[in-house]
C-alpha positions, 0 to 999 in steps of 0.5 A: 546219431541214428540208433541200429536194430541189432539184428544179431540179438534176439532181445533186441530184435524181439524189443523192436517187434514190440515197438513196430507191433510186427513180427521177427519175420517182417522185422528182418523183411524190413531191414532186407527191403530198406537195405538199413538197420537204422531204427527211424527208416525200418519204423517207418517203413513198418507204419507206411505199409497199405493193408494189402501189401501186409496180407501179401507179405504175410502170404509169402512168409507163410509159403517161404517159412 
């Protein structure tokens, strides 16, 4: 059974950051992105970004906030 990021909830959003080290925002990219909540396919995506990729997407979250 594959375990779900709970996006509606604050604490379970904010435990996942802490297990990704990412922000909300690039939580919620992730999941839109990968199109799943399924905890081992948003990690993973997280942990596989190229730096650049990460510089760019925090670019486009400071200009879309």
């Amino acid at each position: 059974m594959d375990e779900h990021i709970d996006m509606d909830s604050p604490l379970c959003r904010a435990y996942w950051c802490g297990n990704f080290s990412c922000s909300d925002a690039e939580l919620a990219q992730a999941v839109s992105i990968m199109d799943t909540t399924v905890v081992g396919l948003v990690g993973l995506y997280l942990a596989t970004r190229s730096p650049e990729l990460r510089n760019v997407d925090q670019h486009e979250l400071a200009e879309n906030a």
